[in-house]
BAFI-14227 format. One line per 5 residues: their letters; for each residue x, y, z of C-alpha. Coordinates in steps of 0.5 Angstrom, whole numbers, plus 500, padded with zeros to 3 digits. Example, Ala and Ser with C-alpha at 12.3 -4.5 7.8 and 13.67 -1.06 7.14 Angstrom:
// BAFI-14227
as	525/491/516  527/498/514 .
// end
This chain:
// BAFI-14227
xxxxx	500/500/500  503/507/498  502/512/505  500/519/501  503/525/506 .
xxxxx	499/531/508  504/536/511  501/541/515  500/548/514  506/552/517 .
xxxxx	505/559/520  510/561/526  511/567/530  518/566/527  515/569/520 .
xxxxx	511/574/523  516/577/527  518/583/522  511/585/521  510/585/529 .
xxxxx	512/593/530  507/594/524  502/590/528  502/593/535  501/600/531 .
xxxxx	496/598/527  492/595/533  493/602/536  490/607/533  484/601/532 .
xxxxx	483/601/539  483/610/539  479/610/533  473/605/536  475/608/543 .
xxxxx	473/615/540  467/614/536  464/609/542  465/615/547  462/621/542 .
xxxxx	456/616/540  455/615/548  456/622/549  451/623/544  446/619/546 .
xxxxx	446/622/553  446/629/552  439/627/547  437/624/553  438/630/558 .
xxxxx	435/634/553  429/630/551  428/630/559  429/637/559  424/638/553 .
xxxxx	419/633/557  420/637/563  418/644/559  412/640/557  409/638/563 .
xxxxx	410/645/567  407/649/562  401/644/562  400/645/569  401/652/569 .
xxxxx	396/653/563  391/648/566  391/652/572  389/658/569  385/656/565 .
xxxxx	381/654/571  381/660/573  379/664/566  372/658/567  371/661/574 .
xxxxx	371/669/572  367/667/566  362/664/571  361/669/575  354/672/575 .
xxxxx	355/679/575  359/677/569  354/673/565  349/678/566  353/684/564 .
xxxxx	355/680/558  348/678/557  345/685/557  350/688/553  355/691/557 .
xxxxx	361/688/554  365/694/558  363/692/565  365/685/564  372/686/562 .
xxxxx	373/690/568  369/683/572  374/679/568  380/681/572  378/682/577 .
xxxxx	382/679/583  385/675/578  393/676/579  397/677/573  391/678/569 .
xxxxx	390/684/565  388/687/558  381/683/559  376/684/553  369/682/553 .
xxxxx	365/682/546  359/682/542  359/673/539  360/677/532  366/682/534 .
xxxxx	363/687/530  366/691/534  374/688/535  373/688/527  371/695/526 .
xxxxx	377/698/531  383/695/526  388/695/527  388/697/534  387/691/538 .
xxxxx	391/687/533  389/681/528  392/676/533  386/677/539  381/677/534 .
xxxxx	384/671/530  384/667/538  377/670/539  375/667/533  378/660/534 .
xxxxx	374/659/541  368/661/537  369/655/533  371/650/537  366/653/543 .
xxxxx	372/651/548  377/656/551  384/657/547  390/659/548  395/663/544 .
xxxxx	401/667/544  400/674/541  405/679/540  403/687/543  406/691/539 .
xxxxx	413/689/540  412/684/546  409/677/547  403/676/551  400/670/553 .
xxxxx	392/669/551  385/666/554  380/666/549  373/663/551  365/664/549 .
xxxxx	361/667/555  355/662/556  349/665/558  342/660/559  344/655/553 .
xxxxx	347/660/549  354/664/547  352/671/550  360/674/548  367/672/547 .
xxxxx	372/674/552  380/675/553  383/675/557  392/677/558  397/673/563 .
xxxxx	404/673/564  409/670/559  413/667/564  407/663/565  409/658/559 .
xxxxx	416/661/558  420/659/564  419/652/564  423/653/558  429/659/560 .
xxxxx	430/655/567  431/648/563  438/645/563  440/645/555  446/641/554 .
xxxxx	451/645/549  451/644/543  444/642/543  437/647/542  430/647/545 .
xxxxx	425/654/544  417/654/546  414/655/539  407/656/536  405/656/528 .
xxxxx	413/658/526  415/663/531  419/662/536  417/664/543  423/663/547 .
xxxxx	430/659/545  435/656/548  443/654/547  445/653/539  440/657/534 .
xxxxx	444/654/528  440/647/530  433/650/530  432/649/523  432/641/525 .
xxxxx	429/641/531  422/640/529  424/633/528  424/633/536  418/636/537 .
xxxxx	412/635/543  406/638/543  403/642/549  397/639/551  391/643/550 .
xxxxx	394/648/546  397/650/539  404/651/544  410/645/543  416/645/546 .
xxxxx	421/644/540  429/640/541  435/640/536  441/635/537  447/635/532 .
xxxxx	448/630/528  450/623/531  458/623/531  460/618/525  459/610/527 .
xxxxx	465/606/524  461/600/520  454/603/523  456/600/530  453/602/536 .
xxxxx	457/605/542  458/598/546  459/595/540  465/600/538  467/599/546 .
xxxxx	468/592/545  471/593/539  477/597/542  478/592/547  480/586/542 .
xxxxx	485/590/538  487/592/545  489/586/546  492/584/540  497/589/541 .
xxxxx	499/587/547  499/579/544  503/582/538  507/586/543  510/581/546 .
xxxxx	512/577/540  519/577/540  519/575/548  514/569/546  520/567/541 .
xxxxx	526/568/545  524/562/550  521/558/544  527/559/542  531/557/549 .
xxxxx	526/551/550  530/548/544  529/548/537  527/541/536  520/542/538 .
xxxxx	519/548/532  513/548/529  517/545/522  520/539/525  513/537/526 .
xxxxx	513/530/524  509/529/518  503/525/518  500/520/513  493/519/510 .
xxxxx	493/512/513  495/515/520  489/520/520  485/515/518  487/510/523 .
xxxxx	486/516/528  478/518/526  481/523/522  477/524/515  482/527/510 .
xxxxx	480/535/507  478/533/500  481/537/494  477/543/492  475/542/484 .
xxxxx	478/546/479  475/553/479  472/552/485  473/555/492  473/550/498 .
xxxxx	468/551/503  464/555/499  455/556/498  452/551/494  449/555/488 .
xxxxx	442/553/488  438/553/480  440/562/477  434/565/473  436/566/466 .
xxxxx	437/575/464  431/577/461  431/583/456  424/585/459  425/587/465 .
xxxxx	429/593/462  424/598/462  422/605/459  425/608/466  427/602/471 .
xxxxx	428/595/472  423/591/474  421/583/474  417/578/478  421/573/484 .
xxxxx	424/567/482  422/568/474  425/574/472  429/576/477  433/573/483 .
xxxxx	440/575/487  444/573/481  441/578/476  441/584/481  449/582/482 .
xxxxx	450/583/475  445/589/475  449/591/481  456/590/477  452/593/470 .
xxxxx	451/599/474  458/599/478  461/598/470  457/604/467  459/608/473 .
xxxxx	467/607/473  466/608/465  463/616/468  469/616/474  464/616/480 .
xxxxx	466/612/485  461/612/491  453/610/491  446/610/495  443/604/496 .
xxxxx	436/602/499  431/598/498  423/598/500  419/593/505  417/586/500 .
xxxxx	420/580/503  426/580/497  428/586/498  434/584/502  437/578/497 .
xxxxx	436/583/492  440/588/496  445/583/497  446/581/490  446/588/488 .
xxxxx	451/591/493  455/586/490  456/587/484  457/594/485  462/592/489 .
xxxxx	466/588/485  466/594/480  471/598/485  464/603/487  463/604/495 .
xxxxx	456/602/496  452/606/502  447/602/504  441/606/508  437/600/510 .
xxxxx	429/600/509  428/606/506  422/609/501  424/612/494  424/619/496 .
xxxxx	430/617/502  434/614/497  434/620/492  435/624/498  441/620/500 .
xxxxx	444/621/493  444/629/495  445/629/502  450/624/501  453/627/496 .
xxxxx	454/621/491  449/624/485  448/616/484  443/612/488  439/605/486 .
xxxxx	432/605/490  431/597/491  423/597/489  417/593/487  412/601/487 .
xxxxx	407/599/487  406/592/483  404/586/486  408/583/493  412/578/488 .
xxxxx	415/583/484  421/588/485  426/591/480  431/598/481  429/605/480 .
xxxxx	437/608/479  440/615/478  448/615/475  451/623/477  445/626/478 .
xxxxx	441/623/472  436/618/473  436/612/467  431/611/462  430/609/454 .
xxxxx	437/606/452  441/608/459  437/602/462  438/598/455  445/600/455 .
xxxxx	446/595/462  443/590/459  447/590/454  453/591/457  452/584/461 .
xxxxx	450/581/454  457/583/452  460/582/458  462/588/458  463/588/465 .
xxxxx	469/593/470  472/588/474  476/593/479  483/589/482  481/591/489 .
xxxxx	473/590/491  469/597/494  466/599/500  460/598/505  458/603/510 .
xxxxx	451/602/513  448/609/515  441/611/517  439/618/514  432/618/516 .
xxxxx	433/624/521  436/627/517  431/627/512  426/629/517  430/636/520 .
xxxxx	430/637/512  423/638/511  421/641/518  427/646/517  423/648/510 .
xxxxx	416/648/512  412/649/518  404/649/518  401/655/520  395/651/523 .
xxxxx	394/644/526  391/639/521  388/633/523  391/628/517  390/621/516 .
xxxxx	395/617/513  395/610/509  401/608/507  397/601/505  403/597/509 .
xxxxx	408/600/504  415/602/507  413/609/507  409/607/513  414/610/519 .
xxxxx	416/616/515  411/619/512  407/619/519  414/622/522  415/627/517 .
xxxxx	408/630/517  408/630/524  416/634/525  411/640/521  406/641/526 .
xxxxx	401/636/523  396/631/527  397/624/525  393/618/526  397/612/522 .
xxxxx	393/607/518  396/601/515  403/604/516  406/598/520  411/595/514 .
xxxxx	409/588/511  412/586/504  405/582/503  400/588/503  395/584/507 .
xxxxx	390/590/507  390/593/500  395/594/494  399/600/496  397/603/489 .
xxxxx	393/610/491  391/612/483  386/607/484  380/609/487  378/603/490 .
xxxxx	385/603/494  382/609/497  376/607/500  378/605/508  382/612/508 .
xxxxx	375/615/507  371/611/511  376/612/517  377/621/515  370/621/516 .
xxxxx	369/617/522  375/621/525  373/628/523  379/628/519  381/635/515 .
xxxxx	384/631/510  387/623/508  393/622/505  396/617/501  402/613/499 .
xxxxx	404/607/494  409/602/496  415/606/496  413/612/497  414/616/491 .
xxxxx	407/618/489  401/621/493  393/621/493  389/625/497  382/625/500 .
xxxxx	378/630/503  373/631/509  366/629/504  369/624/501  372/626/495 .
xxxxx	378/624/491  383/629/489  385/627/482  393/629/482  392/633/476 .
xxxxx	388/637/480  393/637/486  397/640/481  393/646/480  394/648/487 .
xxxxx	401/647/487  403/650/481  398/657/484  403/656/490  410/656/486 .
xxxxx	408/661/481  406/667/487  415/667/488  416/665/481  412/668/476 .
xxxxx	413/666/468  415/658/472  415/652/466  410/648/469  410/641/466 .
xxxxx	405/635/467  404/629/463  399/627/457  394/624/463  391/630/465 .
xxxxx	386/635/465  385/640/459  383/645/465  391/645/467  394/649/462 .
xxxxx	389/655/462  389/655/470  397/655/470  397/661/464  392/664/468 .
xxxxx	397/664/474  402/667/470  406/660/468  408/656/462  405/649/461 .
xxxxx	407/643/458  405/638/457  411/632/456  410/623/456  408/620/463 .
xxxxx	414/617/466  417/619/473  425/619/469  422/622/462  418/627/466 .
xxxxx	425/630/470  430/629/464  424/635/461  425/639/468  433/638/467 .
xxxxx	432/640/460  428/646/461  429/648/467  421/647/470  420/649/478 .
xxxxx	415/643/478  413/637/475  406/632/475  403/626/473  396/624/474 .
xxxxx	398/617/477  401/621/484  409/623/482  410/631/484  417/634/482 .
xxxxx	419/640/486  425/644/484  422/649/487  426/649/495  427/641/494 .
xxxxx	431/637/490  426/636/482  426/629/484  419/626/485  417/625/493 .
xxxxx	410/623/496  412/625/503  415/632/501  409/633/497  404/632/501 .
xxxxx	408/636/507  408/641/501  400/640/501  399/641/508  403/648/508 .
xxxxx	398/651/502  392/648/506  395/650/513  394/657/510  388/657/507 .
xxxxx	381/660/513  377/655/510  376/648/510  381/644/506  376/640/504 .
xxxxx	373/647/502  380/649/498  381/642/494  373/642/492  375/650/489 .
xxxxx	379/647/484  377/647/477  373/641/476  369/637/471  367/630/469 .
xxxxx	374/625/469  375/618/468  381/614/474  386/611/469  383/605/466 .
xxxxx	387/599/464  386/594/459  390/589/457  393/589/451  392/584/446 .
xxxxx	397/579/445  400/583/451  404/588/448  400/595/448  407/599/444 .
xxxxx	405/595/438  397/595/439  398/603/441  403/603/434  397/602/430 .
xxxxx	391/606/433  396/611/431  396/609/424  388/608/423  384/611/429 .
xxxxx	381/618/425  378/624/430  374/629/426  375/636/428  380/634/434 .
xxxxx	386/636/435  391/631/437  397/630/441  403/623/440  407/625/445 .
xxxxx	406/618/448  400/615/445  394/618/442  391/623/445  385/627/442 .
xxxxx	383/635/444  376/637/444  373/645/446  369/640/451  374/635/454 .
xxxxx	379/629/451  381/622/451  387/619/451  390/611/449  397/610/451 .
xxxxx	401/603/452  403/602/460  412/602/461  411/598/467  406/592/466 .
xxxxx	403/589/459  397/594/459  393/599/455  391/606/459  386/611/458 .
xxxxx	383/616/461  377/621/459  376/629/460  370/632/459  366/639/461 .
xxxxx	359/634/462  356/629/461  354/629/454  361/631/452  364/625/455 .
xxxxx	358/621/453  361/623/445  368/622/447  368/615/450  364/614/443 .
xxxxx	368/615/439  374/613/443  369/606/443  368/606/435  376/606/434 .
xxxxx	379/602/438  373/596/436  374/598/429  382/595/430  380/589/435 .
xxxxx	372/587/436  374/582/441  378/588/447  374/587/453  372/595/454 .
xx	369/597/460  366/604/458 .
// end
């Protein structure tokens, strides 16, 4: 029998020895460098701690104090002699009987429920007291306000007179500001933090580091009872090495701690191996054979194959590419048939290749909440980082956030890890490169590029950091915008991942929100996250109506698009939506381009012209849409499925979340009702998209062929994208989806008559190409 030998590997401290002095060092600086960051996040953590105490604290005194005074202001407006003097009349006499033996109280004013009087003397006696006065007619309950007299802050009461069942006068009544002030200026406010009592956008008192206050929403705590909150701003989180925490980094440190002290000792550890006698060196030891290993019960290592790396994962059945996932303006294909890990590490290495070619080097990477989203993550990071690029993954994020990322991170190139609003087993990438999101032949050309294995194989693999930016994202916004009055809003965000922060954004800007389906579940067990469809829509009514609600918003799967409904039970079509913003954009920029897509209403044009814009109609597409804007420079964008694009003090590119903030800022504004504002908008007889699926599933070539064959007397006709026919009295439009293998169409018109005729003539010409199309109108 031949013995066949298996030498074992040698590695010595002998070997090691010239690298020991490096070692020591390296291992050093990695104990300094976690040590730091461990205490900078320990730090961090503590001085929020302290300030959210000193926040909540602030909270508690000032709610204390207004309730006892509010007790008060009930007592005096029970008096008898007040109510009778109200109740006849005498307005004057019950001022005086309104503070009088009342400490601190001062200013008292009684008056007529009408305020004809308080609104005759303007401006004397100022905006602010009648403006409180009227709030606590509206709501039959005392108020409290912070007014300015002149150029000095005073705290105010407002509550109606009542008198046998009915409202006999308003009164008002001034107190001391210290009353809510001083919880405030007596806090202890770490440094380099902020905290300020505010109300609407004003700040009444603020401590510590102004230069925070535009973030500092984003900590925000109402007063109980009031249109008071007590506002907190922290610095950014010191940076987490790896994303790790502050213990983690602590344990970190003590392991190279002890490596240094290992490798410091090398040499000494040599010099008694050497002292003890060579012959019991690591490379004197005696070989050992196979048939010895397995006479011991030692099962012998089997080679690795040729090509193969020993110990690595099985690799299970891969889904071939397929050219139709590569879409007008994103990827996008079904698990398990059409997509898999390993189709998004060649996406990922595609995209890394394309961003080697541009020199660009640093990408965002972020993914929604369906249940593929991490594989699809994993294999997508690493094909980026196989083409040399350094990926940052921001973890579970809404496509906003990604984009936002690109910006704030300042990569100019992210990929959004999304399905939007497709079905639980779909997913795909939406992907910006230096700023420009790819569409038409760019997401074709990283087809190619994997087909013709012109793939960048970089010598050294990229980085991965993790980080979480939603805070970031949330000061942002709260920095921007800040509502003039609560509104009661109800948010679904139909499971979707903009579940957690779409609420807290909206509520940094001064909103109440009540959440509905916002818990993240990448199986939408409650309704398919799609807001463009009405039926989506319908429990978010039910629970705006049975909740007194001012308005409902509503997001898609990955929170780039926006839906609305309102107190009556109306759903605000997007291209209506888009009347209100672009009225607002163009008040500050007069002459503005304003685009929108061939989707919606033949009312747009002529609202924007008459508002001192420049309309243009341009194809439906979220990247077609902001390659235009680029192009001619527009301040904001829509389409009618629920993509708005602000260049305007965002970023142009789509946002949900940011828009409805936007939304609620124009509303917050406005005296009346926003169901009132919203219903105020030109308006006629509109159809929601319709779908039909396309025969033989491919819409480009049916839509090709209507174009050729499809005849409109006396209509003016568009093909930008698909055909649409303009009449005096309404529209109708046919178009091939981008997305799925469907017809959409949708009809405009000034009644009912008119969209009676157009949906005809819409009927007759598609029928006359294909009898057998299923149309449901």
């Amino acid at each position: 029998m031949v013995d066949i030998k298996v030498t074992r590997p040698q590695l010595s401290l002998e070997s090691l020895k010239p690298l020991l002095p490096a070692l020591v060092v390296a291992c050093a600086v990695l104990v300094l460098w976690f040590g730091w960051s461990g205490w900078q996040q320990q730090r961090d953590v503590s001085r929020r701690a302290t300030l959210e105490q000193s926040r909540d604290g602030a909270v508690q005194a000032i709610t204390a104090a207004l309730l006892d005074e509010q007790k008060r202001f009930v007592e005096q407006l029970a008096r008898p002699g007040l109510v009778a003097a109200a109740t006849a009349g005498d307005f004057e006499h019950a001022a005086e009987l309104l503070t009088s033996g009342w400490p601190g109280a001062s200013d008292g004013v009684v008056l007529s429920p009408e305020l004809d009087a308080g609104y005759a003397a303007l401006p004397k006696g100022g905006y602010g007291r009648l403006a409180a006065m009227e709030a606590s007619l509206a709501d039959d309950k005392p108020v409290v306000w912070v007014l300015r007299d002149g150029k000095e802050l005073k705290l105010a009461l407002a509550a109606p007179v009542h008198g046998d069942g009915q409202i006999r006068a308003v009164a008002l009544v001034h107190l001391p500001l210290q009353r809510v002030a001083d919880p405030v200026t007596s806090a202890q406010v770490p440094g380099d933090t902020y905290l300020a009592l505010r109300q609407g956008r004003q700040s009444v008192v603020e401590r510590g580091d102004a230069r925070l206050a535009g973030g500092a929403e984003a900590l925000a705590t109402k007063v109980p009872g009031s249109s008071l909150r007590v506002a907190a701003g922290v610095p950014y989180l010191a940076f987490s090495p790896f994303g790790m925490g502050a213990m983690a980094c602590f344990i970190t440190a003590f392991v190279f701690a002890l490596l240094a002290l290992l490798f410091s000792r090398g040499p000494a550890l040599l010099a008694r191996r050497r002292g003890a006698g060579d012959e019991h060196d690591d490379a004197d030891l005696p070989e050992q054979t196979l048939q010895e290993s397995i006479d011991q019960g030692i099962p012998p290592a089997a080679p690795a194959p040729t090509g193969e790396v020993a110990g690595a994962r099985p690799v299970g059945a891969v889904v071939e590419l397929d050219r139709s996932i590569f879409r007008a303006y994103d990827i996008r294909g079904v698990i398990g048939q059409t997509l898999d890990p390993a189709v998004a590490e060649l996406i990922g290495h595609a995209i890394g290749s394309l961003m080697h070619d541009k020199s660009l080097k640093d990408i965002v990477v972020g993914r929604d909440g369906r249940l593929s989203g991490p594989d699809m993550v994993d294999g997508l990071v690493a094909g980026l980082r196989k083409a040399g690029r350094n990926v940052i993954d921001i973890g579970l994020a809404p496509t906003p956030l990604v984009y936002f990322g690109a910006f704030h991170l300042r990569t100019g190139s992210c990929v959004s890890v999304t399905g939007s609003h497709n079905p639980p087993d779909y997913n795909g990438f939406k992907i910006v490169i230096g700023g420009e999101t790819l569409s038409g032949d760019a997401i074709t050309d990283l087809y190619a590029r994997i087909a013709d294995d012109r793939l960048y194989t970089a010598p050294v693999e990229g980085g991965l950091e993790l980080r979480d930016i939603n805070d970031d994202y949330i000061q942002r916004v709260a920095s921007d915008i800040q509502i003039d009055r609560p509104l009661k809003v109800v948010v679904d965000a139909g499971n979707g991942v903009a579940g957690e922060l779409g609420p807290a954004v909206l509520t940094a800007i001064g909103a109440e929100v009540i959440p509905l389906y916002c818990e993240i579940d990448g199986t939408f067990p409650n309704h398919h996250p799609d807001p463009s469809e009405p039926h989506n829509l319908v429990d978010l009514m039910q629970m705006v109506e049975r909740l007194d609600a001012d308005l409902g918003i509503a997001f898609d799967g990955d929170g780039d698009r926006l839906g609305v409904v309102t107190r009556d039970g109306h759903n605000i079509f997007p291209d209506r939506l888009l009347m209100l913003f672009a009225a607002d954009v163009l008040e500050r920029n007069p002459g503005a381009q304003i685009i929108f897509d061939v989707k919606c209403t033949g009312r747009l044009p002529g609202y924007i012209l008459r508002h001192g814009g420049s309309p243009l109609m341009w194809k439906t597409g979220h990247s077609l849409i902001k390659s235009k804007m680029r192009e001619t420079e527009a301040e904001l964008a829509g389409e009618m499925s629920g993509h708005f694009f602000f260049k305007e003090r965002w970023y142009g590119f789509d946002d949900g979340i940011y828009a409805a903030a936007r939304l609620l800022e124009i509303l917050a504004a406005q005296p009346d009702r926003p169901s009132d504002v919203l219903d105020a908008l030109p308006d006629g007889i509109s159809t929601p998209e319709i779908k039909v699926d396309a025969p033989e599933g491919d819409p480009h070539a049916f839509v090709e062929r209507f174009l050729a064959e499809a005849t409109f007397d006396a209509a003016r006709l568009s093909v930008i994208d698909g055909l649409r026919a303009d009449w005096p009295d309404g529209w109708g439009l046919v178009r091939a989806s981008n997305t799925t293998p469907v017809l959409v169409m949708r009809f405009d018109a000034d009644n009912n008559e008119a969209m009676a005729r157009i949906k005809a003539a819409f009927r007759g010409q598609l029928l006359a190409l294909r009898p057998d199309l299923e149309l449901p109108f």
